[in-house]
C-alpha positions as CSV (number, residue, x, y, z in Angstrom):
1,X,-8.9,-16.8,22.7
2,X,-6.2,-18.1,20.2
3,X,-4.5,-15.9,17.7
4,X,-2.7,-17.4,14.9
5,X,-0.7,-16.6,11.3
6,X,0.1,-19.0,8.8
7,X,3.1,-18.5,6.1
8,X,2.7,-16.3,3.1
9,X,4.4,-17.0,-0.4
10,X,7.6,-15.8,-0.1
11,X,7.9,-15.5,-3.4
12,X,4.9,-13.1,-3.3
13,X,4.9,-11.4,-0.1
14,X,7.8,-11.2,2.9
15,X,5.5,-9.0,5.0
16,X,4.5,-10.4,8.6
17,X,1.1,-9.8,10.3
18,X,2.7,-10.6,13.9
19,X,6.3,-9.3,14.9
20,X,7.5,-10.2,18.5
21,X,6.9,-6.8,19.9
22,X,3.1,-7.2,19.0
23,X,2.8,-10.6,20.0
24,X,4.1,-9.4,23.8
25,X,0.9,-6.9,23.4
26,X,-1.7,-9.8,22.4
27,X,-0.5,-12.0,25.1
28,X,-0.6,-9.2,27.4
29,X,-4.1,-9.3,26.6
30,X,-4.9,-12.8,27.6
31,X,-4.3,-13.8,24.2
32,X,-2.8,-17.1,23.1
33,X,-0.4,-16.6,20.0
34,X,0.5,-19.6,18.0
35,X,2.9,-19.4,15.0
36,X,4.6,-22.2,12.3
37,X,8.1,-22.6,12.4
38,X,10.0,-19.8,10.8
39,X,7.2,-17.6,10.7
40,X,9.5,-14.4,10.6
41,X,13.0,-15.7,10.4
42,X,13.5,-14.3,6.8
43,X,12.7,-10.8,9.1
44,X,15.8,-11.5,11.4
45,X,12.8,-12.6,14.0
46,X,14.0,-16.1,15.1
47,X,11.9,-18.4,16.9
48,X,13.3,-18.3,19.7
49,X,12.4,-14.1,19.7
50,X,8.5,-15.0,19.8
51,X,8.8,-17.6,22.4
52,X,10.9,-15.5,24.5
53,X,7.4,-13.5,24.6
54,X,5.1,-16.6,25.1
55,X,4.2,-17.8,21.6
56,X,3.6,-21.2,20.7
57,X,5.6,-22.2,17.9
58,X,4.1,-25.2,15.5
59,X,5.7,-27.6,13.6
60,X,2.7,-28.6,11.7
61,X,0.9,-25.8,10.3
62,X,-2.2,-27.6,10.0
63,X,-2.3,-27.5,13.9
64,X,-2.8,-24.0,13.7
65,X,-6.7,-24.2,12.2
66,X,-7.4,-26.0,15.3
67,X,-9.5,-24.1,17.7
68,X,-8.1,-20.7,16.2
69,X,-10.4,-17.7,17.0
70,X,-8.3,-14.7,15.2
71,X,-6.6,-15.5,11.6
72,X,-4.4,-13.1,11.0
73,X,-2.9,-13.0,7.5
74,X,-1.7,-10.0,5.1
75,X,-3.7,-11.6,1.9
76,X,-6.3,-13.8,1.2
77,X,-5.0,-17.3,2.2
78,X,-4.2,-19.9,-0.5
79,X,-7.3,-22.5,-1.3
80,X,-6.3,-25.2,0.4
81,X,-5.5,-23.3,3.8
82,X,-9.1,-21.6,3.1
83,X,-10.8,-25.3,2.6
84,X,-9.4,-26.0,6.4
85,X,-11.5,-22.6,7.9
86,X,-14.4,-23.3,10.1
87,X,-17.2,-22.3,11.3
88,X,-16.9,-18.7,13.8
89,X,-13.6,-18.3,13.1
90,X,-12.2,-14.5,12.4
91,X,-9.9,-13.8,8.9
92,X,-8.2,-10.3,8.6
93,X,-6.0,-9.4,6.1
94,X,-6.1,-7.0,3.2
95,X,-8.5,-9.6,1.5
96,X,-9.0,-7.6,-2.1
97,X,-12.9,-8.4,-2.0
98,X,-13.0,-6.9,-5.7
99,X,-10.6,-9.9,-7.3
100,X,-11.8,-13.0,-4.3
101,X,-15.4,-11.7,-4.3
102,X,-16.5,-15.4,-4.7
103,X,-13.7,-16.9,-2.3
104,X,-15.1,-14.7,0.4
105,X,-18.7,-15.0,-0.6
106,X,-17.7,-19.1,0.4
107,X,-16.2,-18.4,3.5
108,X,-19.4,-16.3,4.5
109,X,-21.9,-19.2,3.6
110,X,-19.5,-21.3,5.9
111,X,-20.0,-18.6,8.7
112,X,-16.5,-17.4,9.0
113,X,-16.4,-13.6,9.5
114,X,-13.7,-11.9,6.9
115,X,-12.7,-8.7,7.4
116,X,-10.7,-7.0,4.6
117,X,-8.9,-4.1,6.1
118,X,-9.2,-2.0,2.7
119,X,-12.4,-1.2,3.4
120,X,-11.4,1.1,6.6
121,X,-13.4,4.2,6.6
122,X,-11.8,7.3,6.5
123,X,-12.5,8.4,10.1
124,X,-10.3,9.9,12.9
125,X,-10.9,6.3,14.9
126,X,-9.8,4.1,12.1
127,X,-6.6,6.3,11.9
128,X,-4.5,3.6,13.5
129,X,-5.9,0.8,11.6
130,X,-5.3,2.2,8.2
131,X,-3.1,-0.3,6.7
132,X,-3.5,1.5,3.0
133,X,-1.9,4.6,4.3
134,X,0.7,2.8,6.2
135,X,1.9,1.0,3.2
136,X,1.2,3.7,1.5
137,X,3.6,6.0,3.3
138,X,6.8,3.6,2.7
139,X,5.7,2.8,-1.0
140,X,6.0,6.3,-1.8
141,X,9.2,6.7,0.0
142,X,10.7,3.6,-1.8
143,X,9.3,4.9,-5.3
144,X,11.6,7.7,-4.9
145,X,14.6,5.9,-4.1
146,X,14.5,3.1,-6.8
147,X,13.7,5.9,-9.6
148,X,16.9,8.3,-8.2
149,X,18.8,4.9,-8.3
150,X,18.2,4.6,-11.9
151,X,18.5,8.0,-12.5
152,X,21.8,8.4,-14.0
153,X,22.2,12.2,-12.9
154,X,22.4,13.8,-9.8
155,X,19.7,15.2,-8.0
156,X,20.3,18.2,-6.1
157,X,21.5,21.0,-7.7
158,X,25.5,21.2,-7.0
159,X,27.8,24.5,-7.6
160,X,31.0,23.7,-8.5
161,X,34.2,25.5,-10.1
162,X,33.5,23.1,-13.3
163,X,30.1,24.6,-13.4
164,X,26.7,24.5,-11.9
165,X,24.6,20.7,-11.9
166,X,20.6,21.2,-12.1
167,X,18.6,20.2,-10.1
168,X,16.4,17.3,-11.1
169,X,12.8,17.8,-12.2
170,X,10.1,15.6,-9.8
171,X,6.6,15.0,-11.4
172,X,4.4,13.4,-9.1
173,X,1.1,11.6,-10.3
174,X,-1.6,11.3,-7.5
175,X,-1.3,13.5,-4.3
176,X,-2.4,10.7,-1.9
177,X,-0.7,9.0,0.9
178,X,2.3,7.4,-1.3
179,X,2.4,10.5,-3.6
180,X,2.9,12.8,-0.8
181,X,5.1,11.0,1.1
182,X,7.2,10.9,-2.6
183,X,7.1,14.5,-2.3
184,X,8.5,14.8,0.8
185,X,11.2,12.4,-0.1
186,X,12.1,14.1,-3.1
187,X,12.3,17.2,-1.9
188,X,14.6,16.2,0.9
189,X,17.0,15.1,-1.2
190,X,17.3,18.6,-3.0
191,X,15.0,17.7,-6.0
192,X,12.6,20.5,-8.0
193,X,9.1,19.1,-7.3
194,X,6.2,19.3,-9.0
195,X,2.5,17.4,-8.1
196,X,-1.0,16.8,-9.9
197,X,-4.3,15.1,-8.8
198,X,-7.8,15.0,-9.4
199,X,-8.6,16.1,-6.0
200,X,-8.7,20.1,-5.8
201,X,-8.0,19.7,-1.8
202,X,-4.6,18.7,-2.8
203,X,-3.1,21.2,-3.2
204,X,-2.8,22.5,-0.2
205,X,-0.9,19.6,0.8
206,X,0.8,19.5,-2.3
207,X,2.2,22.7,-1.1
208,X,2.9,22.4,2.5
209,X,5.9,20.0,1.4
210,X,7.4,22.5,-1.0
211,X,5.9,21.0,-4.4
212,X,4.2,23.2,-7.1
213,X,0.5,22.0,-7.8
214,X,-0.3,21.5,-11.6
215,X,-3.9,21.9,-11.8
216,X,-6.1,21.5,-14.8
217,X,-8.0,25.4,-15.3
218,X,-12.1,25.5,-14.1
219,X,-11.0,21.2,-12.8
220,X,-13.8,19.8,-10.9
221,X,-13.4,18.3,-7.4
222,X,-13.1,14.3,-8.6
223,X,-12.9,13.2,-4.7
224,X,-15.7,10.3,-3.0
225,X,-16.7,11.0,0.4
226,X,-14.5,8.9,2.2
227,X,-11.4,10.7,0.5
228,X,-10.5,8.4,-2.5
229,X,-10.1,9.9,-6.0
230,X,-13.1,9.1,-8.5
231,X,-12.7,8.7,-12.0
232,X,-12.5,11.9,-14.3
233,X,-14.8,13.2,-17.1
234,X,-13.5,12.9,-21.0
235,X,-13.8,16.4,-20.7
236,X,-11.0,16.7,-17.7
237,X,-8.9,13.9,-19.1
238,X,-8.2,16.0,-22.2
239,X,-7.1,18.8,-20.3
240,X,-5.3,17.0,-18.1
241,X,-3.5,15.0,-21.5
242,X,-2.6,18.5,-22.5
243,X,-0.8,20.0,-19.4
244,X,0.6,16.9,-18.6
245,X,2.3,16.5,-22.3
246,X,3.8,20.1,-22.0
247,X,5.0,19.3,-18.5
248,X,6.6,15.9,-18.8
249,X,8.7,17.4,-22.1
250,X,10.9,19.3,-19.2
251,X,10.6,15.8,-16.2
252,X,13.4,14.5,-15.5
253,X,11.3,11.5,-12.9
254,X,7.9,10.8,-12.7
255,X,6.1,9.1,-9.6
256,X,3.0,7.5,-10.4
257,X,0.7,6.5,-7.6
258,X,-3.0,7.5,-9.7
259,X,-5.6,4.0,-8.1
260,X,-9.5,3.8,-8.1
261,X,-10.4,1.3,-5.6
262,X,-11.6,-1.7,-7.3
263,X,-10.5,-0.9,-10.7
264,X,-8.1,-0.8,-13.4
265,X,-5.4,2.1,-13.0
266,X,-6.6,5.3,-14.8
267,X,-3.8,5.7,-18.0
268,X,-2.7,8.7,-17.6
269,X,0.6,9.1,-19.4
270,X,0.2,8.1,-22.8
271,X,2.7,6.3,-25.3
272,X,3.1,9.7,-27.0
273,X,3.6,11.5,-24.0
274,X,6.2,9.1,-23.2
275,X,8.1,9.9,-26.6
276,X,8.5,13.6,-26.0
277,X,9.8,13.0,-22.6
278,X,13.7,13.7,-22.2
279,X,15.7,10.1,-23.3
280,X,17.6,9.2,-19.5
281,X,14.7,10.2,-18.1
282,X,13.1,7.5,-15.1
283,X,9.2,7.0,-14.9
284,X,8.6,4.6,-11.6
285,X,4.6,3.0,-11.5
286,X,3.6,2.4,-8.4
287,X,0.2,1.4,-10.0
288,X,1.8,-1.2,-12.4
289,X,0.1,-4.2,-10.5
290,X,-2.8,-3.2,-11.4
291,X,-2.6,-2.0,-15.1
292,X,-0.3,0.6,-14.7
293,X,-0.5,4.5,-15.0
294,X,1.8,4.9,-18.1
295,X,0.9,2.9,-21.6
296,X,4.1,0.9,-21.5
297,X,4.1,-0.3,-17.5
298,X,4.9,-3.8,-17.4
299,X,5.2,-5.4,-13.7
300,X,8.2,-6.6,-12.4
301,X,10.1,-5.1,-15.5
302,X,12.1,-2.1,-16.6
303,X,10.9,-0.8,-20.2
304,X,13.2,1.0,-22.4
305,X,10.8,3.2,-24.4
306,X,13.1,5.7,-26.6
307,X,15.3,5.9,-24.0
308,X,12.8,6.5,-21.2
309,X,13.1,4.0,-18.5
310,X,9.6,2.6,-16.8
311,X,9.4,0.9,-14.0
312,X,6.6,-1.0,-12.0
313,X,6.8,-3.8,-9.2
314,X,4.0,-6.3,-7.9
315,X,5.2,-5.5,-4.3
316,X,7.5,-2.7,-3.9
317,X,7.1,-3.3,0.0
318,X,9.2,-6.4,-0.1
319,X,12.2,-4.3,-0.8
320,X,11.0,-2.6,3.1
321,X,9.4,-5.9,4.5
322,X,10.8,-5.1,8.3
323,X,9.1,-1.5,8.4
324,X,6.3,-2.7,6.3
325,X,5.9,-5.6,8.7
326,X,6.3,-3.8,11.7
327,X,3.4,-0.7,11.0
328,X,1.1,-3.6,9.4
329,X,1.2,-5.2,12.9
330,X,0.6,-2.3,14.7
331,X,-2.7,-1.4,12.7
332,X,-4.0,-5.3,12.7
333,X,-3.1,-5.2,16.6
334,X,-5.5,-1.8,16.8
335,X,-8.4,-3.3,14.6
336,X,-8.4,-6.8,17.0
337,X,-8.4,-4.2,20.1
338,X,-11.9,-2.6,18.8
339,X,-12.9,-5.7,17.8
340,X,-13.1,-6.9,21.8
341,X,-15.4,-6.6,23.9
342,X,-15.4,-4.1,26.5
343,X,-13.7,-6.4,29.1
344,X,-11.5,-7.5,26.4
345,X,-12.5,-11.3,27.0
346,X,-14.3,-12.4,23.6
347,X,-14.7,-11.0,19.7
348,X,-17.6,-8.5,19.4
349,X,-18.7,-8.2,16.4
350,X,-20.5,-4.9,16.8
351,X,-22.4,-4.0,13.5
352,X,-23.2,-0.1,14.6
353,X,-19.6,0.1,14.6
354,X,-18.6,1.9,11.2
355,X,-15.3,0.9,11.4
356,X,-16.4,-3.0,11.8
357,X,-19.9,-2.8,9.7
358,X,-17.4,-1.2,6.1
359,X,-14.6,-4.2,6.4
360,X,-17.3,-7.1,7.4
361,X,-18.0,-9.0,3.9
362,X,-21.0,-9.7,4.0
């Protein structure tokens, strides 16, 4: 079986599906790994690192459609590289189904099976696989560290003879994966930390890392079965508008990581919010590409907004593309392994397999 990668747009994405350490564990496998010139070299992977391991390097990219059994990609391919598919052949990625519903629709007509790793379930097997929460992770951690950068204060609180510096005031938006991890970060670094999410169950966790929990009085559990946050009532967004308004007044940096699969990002600090906030103080999106948490996000840009600062990227993981790279690999070298039969010789497409029946588009 062949196993292949083509470029992404570097402009767009410097993340690697196949790092030399995982293509060693695909050929190990029997696999053959063929890659286009280059392929990681932005990475500090040089050519000459995958064929150390036994991967074919290509100078033509088109050669790599040829015969390919396993496409492995981080997003949906361009058009023309999609045109080139046939039938049989395996796409995985993080495909965004919800934006390229009628891109994959075509490749499923044309019998090419797409599986969009988003769609994980949140189970104990898919662990390993769940690119989301890997991503996630480092986001949240990066978040932290481009807000304190642009935070023209310190953060810890320091005791000195000249007097005593406070320590800066954390709000965290969204207690998932990224937000979590934003706690941890922050309070690492000496910061006061404070959390709020939709999802009663966390605030446990919320606490475990040392954060206080800002919950909404008589809130309602807003959380889907397989763990994501749903949207909230008109009657909990008000509350919600109210404790947040009084809160962000004494925030010094907020982290906002609020998403609904598939949709918009919920607005959740308002423009008037935003103009009772402390001026110098740092609000970092993490939701700006799609719509943004705050009123003002714009992507790729830092807003001024009465001497607020707000921040939102289109990929903050290109700022971490090596780690990024190397735990994306890891979970789309896991999902390939279930994806095998039990002798490990041919793709099994197993449908009573949760895991493989949820990121199948059908």
């Amino acid at each position: 079986m062949k196993i292949v990668s083509f470029l992404e747009n570097r402009k767009m994405e410097k993340r690697i599906a196949i790092t030399p350490e995982i293509a060693k564990k695909y050929i190990s496998l029997g696999f053959e790994v063929s890659l286009p010139i280059n392929y990681g070299t932005h990475l500090g992977f040089d050519d000459h690192h995958y064929k150390s391991h036994g991967v074919n390097i290509v100078e033509n990219e088109t050669d790599l459609y040829k015969n390919s059994d396993l496409i492995l990609q981080l997003g949906l391919p361009s058009e023309d590289k999609l045109s080139q598919l046939k039938e049989k052949q395996n796409l995985i990625g993080v495909l965004n189904p919800f934006l390229n519903k009628e891109k994959l629709d075509n490749l499923t007509k044309k019998k090419i099976n797409s599986f969009s790793l988003e769609l994980l379930p949140r189970i104990t097997r898919a662990q390993s696989m769940d690119v989301l929460s890997s991503q996630a992770n480092l986001a949240g951690y990066k978040a932290v560290i481009e807000a304190f950068a642009n935070f023209e204060k310190a953060i810890p609180m320091m005791m000195t003879a000249a007097g005593t510096v406070p320590a800066a005031k954390i709000l965290v938006v969204g207690a998932g994966v990224a937000g979590l991890q934003a706690i941890a970060t922050a309070k690492r670094m000496g910061a006061i930390v404070f959390a709020t999410d939709v999802r009663t169950a966390s605030r446990e966790q919320v606490e475990s890392l040392g954060g206080k929990f800002l919950s909404v009085e008589g809130a309602e559990n807003l959380e889907t079965e397989g763990g994501y946050a749903k949207e909230a009532s008109d009657e909990f967004k008000k509350k919600q508008e109210e404790l947040l308004g009084e809160t962000l007044k004494k925030i010094d940096i907020v982290i906002c990581t609020a998403l609904i699969p598939g949709k918009k990002a919920p607005v959740i600090i308002k423009e008037n919010m935003i103009n009772n906030m402390q001026k110098s103080s740092v609000i970092y999106d993490l939701a700006a590409v799609q719509g943004g948490n705050t009123a003002n996000t714009e992507v790729d840009k830092v807003i001024d907004k009465n001497g607020v600062k707000i921040m939102g990227e289109a990929n903050i993981l290109n700022k971490l593309p090596v780690s990024a790279s190397a735990l994306y690999a890891k979970n789309l070298f896991n999902f390939v392994l279930n994806l095998l039969d039990k002798e490990k010789t041919k793709i099994n497409i197993n449908l009573e397999d949760e895991i493989i029946e949820k990121t199948l588009i059908k």
